[in-house]
C-alpha positions as CSV (number, residue, x, y, z in Angstrom):
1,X,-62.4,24.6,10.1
2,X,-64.0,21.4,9.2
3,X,-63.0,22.6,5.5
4,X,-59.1,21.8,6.4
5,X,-59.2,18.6,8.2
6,X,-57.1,15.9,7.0
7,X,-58.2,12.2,7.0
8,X,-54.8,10.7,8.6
9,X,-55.1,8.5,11.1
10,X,-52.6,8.1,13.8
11,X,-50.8,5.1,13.4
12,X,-50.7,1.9,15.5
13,X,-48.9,-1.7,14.3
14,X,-52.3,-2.6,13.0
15,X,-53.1,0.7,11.4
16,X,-50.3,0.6,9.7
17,X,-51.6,-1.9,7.0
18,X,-55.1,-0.6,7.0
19,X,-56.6,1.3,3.9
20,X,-56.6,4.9,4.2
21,X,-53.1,5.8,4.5
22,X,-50.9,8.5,5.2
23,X,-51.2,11.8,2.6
24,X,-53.7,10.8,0.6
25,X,-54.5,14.1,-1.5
26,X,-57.8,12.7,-3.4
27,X,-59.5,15.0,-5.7
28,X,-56.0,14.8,-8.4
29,X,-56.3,12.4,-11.2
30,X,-52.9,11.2,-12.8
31,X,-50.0,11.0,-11.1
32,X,-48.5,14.1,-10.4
33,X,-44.6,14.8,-10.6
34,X,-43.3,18.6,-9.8
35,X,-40.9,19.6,-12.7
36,X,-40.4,23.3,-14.0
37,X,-38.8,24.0,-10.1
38,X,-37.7,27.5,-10.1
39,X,-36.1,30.0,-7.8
40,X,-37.2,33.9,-8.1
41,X,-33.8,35.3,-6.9
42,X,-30.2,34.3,-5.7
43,X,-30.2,34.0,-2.3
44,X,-26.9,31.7,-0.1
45,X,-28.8,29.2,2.6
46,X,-26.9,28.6,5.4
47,X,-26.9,24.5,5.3
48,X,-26.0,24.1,8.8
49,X,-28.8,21.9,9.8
50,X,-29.3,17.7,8.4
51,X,-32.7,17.8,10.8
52,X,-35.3,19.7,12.3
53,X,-37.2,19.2,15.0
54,X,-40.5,21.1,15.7
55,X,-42.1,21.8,19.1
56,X,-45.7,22.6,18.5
57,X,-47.0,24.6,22.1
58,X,-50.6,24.1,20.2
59,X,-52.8,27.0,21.5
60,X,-50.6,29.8,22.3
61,X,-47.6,29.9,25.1
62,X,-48.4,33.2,27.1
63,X,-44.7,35.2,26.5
64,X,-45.0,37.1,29.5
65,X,-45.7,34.2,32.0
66,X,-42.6,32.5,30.3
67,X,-39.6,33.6,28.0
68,X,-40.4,37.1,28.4
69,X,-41.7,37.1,31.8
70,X,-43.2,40.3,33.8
71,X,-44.3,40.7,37.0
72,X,-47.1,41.6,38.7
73,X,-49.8,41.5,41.1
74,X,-51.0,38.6,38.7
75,X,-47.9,36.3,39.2
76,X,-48.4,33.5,41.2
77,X,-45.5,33.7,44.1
78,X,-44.2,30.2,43.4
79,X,-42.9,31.5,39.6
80,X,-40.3,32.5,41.7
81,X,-39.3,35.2,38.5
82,X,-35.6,35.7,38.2
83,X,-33.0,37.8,36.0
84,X,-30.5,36.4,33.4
85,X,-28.0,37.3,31.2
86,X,-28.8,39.4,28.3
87,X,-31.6,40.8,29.8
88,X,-33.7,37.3,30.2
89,X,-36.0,37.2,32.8
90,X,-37.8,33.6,33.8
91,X,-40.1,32.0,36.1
92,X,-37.2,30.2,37.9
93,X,-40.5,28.5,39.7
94,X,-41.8,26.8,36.7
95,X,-39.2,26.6,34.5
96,X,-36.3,25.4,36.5
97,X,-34.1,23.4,34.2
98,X,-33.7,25.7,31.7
99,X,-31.5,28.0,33.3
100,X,-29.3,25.3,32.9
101,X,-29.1,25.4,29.1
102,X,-29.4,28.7,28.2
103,X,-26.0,28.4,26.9
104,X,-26.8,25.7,24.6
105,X,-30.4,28.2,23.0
106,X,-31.1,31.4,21.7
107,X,-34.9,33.2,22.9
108,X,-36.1,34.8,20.6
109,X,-39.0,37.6,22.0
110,X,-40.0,38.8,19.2
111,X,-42.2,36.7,17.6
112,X,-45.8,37.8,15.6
113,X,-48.4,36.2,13.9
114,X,-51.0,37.0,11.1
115,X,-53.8,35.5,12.8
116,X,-55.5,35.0,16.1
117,X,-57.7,32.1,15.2
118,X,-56.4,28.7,16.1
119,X,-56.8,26.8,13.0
120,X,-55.8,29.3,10.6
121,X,-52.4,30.0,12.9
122,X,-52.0,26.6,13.5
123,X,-52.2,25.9,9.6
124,X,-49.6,28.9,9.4
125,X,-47.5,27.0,12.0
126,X,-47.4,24.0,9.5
127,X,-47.4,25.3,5.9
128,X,-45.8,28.6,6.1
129,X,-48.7,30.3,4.4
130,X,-51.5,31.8,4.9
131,X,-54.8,29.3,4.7
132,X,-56.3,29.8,1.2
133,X,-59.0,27.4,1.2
134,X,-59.4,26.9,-2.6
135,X,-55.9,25.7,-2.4
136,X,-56.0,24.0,1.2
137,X,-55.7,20.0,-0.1
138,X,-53.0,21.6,-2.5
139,X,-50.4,23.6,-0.4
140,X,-47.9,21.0,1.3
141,X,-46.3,21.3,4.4
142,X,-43.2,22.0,5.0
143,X,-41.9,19.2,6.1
144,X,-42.9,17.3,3.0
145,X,-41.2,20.1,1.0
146,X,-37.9,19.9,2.9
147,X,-38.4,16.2,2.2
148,X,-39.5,16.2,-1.5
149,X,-35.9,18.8,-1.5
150,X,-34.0,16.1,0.3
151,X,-35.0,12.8,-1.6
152,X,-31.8,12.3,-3.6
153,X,-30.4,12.0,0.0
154,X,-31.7,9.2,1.3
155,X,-29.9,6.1,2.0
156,X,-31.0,2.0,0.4
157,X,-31.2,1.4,4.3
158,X,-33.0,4.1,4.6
159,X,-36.3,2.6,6.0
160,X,-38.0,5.1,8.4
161,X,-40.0,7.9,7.2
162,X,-38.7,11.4,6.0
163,X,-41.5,13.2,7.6
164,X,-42.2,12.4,11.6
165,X,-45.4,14.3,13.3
166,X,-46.6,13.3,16.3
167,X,-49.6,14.0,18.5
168,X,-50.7,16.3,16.1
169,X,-54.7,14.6,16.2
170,X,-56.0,17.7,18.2
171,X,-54.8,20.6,16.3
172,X,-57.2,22.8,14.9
173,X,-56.1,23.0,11.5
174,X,-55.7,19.2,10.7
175,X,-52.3,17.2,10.2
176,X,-51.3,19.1,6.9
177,X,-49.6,16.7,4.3
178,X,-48.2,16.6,1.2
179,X,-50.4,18.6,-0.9
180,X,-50.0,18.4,-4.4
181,X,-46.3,16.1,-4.3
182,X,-46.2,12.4,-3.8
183,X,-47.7,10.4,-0.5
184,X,-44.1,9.6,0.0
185,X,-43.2,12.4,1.6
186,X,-46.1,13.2,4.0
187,X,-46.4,13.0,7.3
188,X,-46.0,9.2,9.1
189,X,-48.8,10.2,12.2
190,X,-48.0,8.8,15.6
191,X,-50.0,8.9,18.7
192,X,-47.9,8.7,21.6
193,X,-49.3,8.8,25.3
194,X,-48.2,6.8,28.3
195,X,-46.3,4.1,26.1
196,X,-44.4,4.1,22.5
197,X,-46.6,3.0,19.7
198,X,-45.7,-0.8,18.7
199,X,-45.5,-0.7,15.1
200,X,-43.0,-4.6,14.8
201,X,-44.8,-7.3,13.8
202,X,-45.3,-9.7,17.1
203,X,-42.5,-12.6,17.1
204,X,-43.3,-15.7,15.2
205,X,-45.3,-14.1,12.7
206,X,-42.6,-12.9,10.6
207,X,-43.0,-15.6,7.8
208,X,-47.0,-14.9,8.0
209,X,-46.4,-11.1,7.6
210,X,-44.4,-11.7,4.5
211,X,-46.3,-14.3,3.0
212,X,-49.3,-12.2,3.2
213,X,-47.4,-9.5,1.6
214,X,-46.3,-11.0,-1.0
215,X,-49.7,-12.6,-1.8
216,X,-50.7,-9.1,-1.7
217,X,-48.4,-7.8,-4.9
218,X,-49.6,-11.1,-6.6
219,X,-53.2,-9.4,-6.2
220,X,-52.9,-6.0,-6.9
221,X,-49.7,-5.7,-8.3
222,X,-50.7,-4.0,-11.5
223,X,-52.5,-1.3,-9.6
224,X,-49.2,-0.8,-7.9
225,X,-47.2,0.1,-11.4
226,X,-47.8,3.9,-11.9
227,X,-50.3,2.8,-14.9
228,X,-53.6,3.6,-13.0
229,X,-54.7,7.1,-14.0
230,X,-56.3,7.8,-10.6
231,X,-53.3,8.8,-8.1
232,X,-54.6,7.2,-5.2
233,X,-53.7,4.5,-6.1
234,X,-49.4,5.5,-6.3
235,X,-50.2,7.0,-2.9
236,X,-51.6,3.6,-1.4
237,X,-49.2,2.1,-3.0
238,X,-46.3,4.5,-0.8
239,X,-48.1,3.8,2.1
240,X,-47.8,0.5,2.0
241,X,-44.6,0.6,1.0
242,X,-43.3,2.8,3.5
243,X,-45.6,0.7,6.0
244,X,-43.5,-2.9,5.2
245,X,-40.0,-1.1,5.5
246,X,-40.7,0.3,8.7
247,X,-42.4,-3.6,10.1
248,X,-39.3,-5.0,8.5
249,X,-35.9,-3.2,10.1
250,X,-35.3,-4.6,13.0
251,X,-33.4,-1.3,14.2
252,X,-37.4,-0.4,15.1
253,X,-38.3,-2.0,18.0
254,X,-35.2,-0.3,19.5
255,X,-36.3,3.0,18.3
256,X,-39.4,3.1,19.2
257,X,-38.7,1.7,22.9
258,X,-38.9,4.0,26.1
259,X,-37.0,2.8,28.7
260,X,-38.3,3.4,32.7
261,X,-35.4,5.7,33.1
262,X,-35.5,7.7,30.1
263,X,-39.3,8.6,30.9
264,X,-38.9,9.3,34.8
265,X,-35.6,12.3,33.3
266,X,-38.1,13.1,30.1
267,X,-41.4,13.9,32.9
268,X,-43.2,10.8,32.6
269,X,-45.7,13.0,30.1
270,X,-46.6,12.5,26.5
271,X,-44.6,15.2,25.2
272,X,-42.0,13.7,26.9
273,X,-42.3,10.4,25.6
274,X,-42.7,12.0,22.0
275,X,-39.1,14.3,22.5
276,X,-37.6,10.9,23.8
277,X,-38.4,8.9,20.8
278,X,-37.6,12.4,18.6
279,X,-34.4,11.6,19.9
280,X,-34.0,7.9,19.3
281,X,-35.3,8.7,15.7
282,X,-32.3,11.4,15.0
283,X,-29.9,9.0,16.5
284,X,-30.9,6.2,14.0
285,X,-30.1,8.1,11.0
286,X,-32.4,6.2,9.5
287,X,-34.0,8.5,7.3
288,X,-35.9,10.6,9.4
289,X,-35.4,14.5,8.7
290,X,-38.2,16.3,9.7
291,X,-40.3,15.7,13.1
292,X,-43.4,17.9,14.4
293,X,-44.1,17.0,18.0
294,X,-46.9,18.6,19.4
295,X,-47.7,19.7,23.4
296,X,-51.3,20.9,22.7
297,X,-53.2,22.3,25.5
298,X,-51.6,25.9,25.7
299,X,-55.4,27.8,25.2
300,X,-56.0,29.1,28.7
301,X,-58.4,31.9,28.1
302,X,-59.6,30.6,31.9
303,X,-57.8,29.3,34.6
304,X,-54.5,30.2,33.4
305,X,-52.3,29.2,36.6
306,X,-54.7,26.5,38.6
307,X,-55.5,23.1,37.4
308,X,-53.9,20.1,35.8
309,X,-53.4,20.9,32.4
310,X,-53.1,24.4,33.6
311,X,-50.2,27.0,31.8
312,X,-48.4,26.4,34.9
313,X,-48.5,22.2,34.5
314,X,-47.4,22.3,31.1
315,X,-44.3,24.9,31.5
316,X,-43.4,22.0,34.1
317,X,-43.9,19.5,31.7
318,X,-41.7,21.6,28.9
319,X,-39.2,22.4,30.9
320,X,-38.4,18.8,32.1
321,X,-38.6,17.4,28.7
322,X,-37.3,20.3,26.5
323,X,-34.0,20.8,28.6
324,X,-33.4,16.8,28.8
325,X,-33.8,16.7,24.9
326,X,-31.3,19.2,24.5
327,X,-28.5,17.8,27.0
328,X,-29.0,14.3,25.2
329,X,-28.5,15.9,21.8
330,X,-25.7,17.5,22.9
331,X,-24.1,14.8,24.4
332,X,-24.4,12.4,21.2
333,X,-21.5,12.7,19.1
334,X,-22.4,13.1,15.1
335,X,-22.0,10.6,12.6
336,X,-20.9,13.0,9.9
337,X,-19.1,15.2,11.0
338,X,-16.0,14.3,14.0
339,X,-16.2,16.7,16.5
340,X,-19.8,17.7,16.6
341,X,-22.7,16.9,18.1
342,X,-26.4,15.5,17.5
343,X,-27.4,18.9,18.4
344,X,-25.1,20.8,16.4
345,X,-26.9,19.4,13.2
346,X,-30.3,19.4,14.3
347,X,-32.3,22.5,14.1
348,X,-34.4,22.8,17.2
349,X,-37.7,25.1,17.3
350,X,-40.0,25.5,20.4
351,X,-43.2,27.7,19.9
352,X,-46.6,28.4,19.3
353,X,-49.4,29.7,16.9
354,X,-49.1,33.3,18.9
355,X,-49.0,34.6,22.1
356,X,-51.3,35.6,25.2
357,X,-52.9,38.9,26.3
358,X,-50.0,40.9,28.3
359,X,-51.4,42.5,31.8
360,X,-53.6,41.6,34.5
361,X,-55.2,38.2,33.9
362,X,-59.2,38.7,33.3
363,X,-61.0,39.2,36.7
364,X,-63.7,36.7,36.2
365,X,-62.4,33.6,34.1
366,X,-58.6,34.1,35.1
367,X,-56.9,33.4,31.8
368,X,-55.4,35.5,28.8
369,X,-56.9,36.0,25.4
370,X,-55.2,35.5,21.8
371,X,-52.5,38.3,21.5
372,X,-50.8,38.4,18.0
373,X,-48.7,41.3,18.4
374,X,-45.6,39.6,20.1
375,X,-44.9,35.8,21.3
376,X,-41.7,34.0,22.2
377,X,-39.9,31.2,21.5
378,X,-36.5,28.9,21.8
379,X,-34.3,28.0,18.7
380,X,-31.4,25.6,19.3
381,X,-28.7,23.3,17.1
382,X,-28.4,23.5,13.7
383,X,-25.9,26.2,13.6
384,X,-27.9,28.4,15.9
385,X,-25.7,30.7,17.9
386,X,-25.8,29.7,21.5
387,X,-26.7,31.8,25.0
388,X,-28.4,34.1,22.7
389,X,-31.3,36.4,23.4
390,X,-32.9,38.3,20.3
391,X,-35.7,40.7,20.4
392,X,-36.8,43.1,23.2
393,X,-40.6,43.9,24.2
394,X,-42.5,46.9,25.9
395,X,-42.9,47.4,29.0
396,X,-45.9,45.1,29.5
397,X,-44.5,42.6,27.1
398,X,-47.5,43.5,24.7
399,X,-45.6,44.8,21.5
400,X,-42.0,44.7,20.2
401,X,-39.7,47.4,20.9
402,X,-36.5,46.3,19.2
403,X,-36.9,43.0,17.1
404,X,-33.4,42.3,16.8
405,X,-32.7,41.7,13.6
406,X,-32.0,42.8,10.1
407,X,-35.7,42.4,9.0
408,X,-36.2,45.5,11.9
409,X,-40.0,44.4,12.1
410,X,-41.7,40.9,14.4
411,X,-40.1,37.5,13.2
412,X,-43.1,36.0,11.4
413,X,-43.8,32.2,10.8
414,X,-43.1,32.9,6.7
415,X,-39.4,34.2,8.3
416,X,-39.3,30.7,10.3
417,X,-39.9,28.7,7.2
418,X,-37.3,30.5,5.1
419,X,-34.7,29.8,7.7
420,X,-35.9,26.2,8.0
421,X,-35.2,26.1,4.7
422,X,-31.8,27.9,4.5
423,X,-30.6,25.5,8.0
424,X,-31.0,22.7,5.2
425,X,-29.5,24.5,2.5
426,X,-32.6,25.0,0.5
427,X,-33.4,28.0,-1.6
428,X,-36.3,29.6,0.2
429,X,-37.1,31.2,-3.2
430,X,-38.6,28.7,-5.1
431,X,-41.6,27.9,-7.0
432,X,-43.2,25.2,-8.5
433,X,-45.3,25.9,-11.8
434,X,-47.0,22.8,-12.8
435,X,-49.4,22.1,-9.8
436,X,-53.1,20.7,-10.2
437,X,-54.2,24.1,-10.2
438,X,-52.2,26.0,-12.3
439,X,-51.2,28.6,-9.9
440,X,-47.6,28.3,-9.2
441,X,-46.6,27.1,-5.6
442,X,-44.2,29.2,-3.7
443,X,-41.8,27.8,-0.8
444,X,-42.6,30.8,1.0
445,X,-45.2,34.0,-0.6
446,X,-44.4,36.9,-0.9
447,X,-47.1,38.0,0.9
448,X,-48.8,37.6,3.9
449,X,-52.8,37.2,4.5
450,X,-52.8,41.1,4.6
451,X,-49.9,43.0,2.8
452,X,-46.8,42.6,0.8
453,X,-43.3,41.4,3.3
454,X,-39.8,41.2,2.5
455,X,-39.8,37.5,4.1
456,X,-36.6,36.3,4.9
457,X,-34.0,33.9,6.8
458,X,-33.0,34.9,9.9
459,X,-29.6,35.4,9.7
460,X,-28.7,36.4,12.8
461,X,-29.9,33.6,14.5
462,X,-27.0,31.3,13.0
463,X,-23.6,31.7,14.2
């Protein structure tokens, strides 16, 4: 999907400053500005949620290996599958934390997906719409829509960026930005491995740094004005910006630090290190609102329960992680609100593009295809009712049986957006009329790739 790849580059304290930024669009001349914002119907969003935080399983978690396990002569004996309330059965084996905080989660096994190609899912995953490749460099993400919605609400100290995604390099479809709104509220695109990227300015070269920078404005300052008819030039200009706020707050080094202990609880593994520093981020409150972490690696058509990076490997790595994430959340007392926690406001979604084939593994490459039909996932925080567990499958975990909600049909990623939107207390409903292409944008369509859907919040996942 070479068609869909975005040019952003992850980010590193040097990379920062380097040409090429962050949500560059290209392509659009003038300087666009949404206006004629419109909503199609009256609909109440819950507004339960000031963050969200996105776990990306890139590739496709296999539902009945995990949070809609079956067993059979397939399982490996050390998945050690055990029942739970509501009808929850895990691999206790591979997943033994998060028994412990199923009573801070809802499951939710009824999951599907339009498409069982990778890119096109994934670009589902991070848009909300089905890929429309006329329209690709156009269609924002949602993150930068809940951030172009949420604007008004940032604070003057406010330095860190709206839009978080990290390890996101990988993924099939690209890093999708902002589309057709302004570079300020794509994604900032971090890399983060073994150690936290180190994005403060090395001491003693403080007064360089800002001499520099202001030599810069002296040199291009008019191109920095909004006069320039070309828009790259605004959206370098936001990327520079946001680029010298973040090397400037000295609340960063902090945030961005890892301590020995904090990676040892969080697995010592990069989606560890990326949920820890999700964490410090939300703690902050400084203006981040919307992360994307991805744990890519999930696309065992072979060797699904035997090697390092196995399905098996990275359910241990989740589970250590995931579970830790969610008891530090919990434990971190709001700054709005007395009385609640961290978790309480942040919206918490763990998932991937679609699930795996249910059954036997295949008898020569021992893995599981693409299944679209069902998947699983974990929503927690943000007003999400707690030691939940919504949808019921088959007997073979292959299709759903009872999808456990008002929609009476599989949870699909457009559903997922308009109750990302609603946890926020956006109006899903939306449109925007004046794009670069005339045709209007919706938050969410009305339809899917193939036919017409009532999409809709989730209600019943809030409490």
């Amino acid at each position: 999907m070479q068609s869909n790849q975005r040019n952003i580059p992850t980010l590193t304290r040097r990379a920062l400053l380097r040409a090429g930024g962050i949500g560059l669009v290209g392509g659009y001349l003038n300087r666009f500005q949404p206006f004629n914002v419109r909503a199609d119907e009256s609909v109440t969003p819950q507004g339960t949620a000031r963050q969200v935080l996105f776990v990306n399983l890139d590739g496709g978690l296999s539902q009945i290996d995990s949070l809609d396990a079956r067993e059979g002569a397939w399982t490996p004996k050390d998945y050690d599958i055990r029942s739970f309330a509501n009808d929850l059965k895990l691999p206790y084996g591979v997943f033994p934390n998060l028994s412990g905080v199923l009573d801070k989660l809802t499951v939710v096994r009824s999951l599907g997906a339009w498409d069982a190609v990778h890119g096109r899912a994934q670009y589902y995953i991070q848009t909300g719409h089905p890929l429309n490749l006329a329209l690709s460099k156009e269609v924002p993400s949602i993150g930068a829509v809940v951030c172009y919605e949420l604007a008004k609400q940032r604070k003057p100290g406010d330095s860190l960026p709206a839009f978080v995604a990290m390890n996101m390099a990988g993924n099939q479809a690209g890093l999708i930005n902002q589309g057709f709104l302004s570079a300020e509220y794509g994604p900032f695109s971090l890399a983060v491995g073994n150690n936290p990227p180190d994005l403060a300015p090395q001491k003693g070269m403080e007064e360089t740094f800002k001499r520099r920078w202001e030599r810069l404005q002296q040199l291009d300052g008019a191109l920095r004005d909004g006069s320039q008819a070309d828009r790259s030039f605004a959206d370098y200009h936001e990327y520079y910006r946001g680029a010298w706020a973040i090397m400037n707050d000295p609340r960063v080094p902090e945030i961005m630090a890892i301590t020995d202990e904090d990676k040892k609880r969080y697995g010592a593994s990069a989606i560890g290190n990326s949920l820890i520093l999700a964490r410090n981020l939300f703690r902050a409150d400084a203006g981040t609102r919307f992360i994307m972490a991805s744990h890519g690696g999930w696309d065992h058509h072979s060797n699904i329960y035997t090697g390092s990076r196995s399905h098996t490997a990275l359910m241990r790595e989740l589970d250590v992680a995931f579970t830790n994430l969610l008891k530090d959340l919990d434990s971190t007392p709001s700054k709005h609100t007395p009385g609640k926690t961290l978790l309480d406001e942040t919206l918490v979604i763990c998932m991937g593009e679609f699930g795996r084939t249910p059954g036997p593994i295949s008898e020569t490459r021992k893995g599981r295809e693409h299944h679209i039909h069902v998947h699983s996932g974990i929503f927690a925080g943000g007003g999400v009712k707690r030691g939940v567990v919504m949808g019921k499958t088959d007997e073979t975990a292959g299709k759903v049986a009872d999808a456990g909600w008002s929609g009476g049909r599989p949870i699909y990623m457009e559903d997922i957006a308009c109750t990302i939107y609603s946890a926020f207390g956006i109006d899903w409903t939306k449109r925007i009329d004046n794009t670069p292409s005339g045709r209007a944008f919706h938050y969410v369509e009305p339809a899917s790739g193939t036919k017409y859907v009532n999409f809709q919040s989730v209600q019943e996942l809030f409490s």
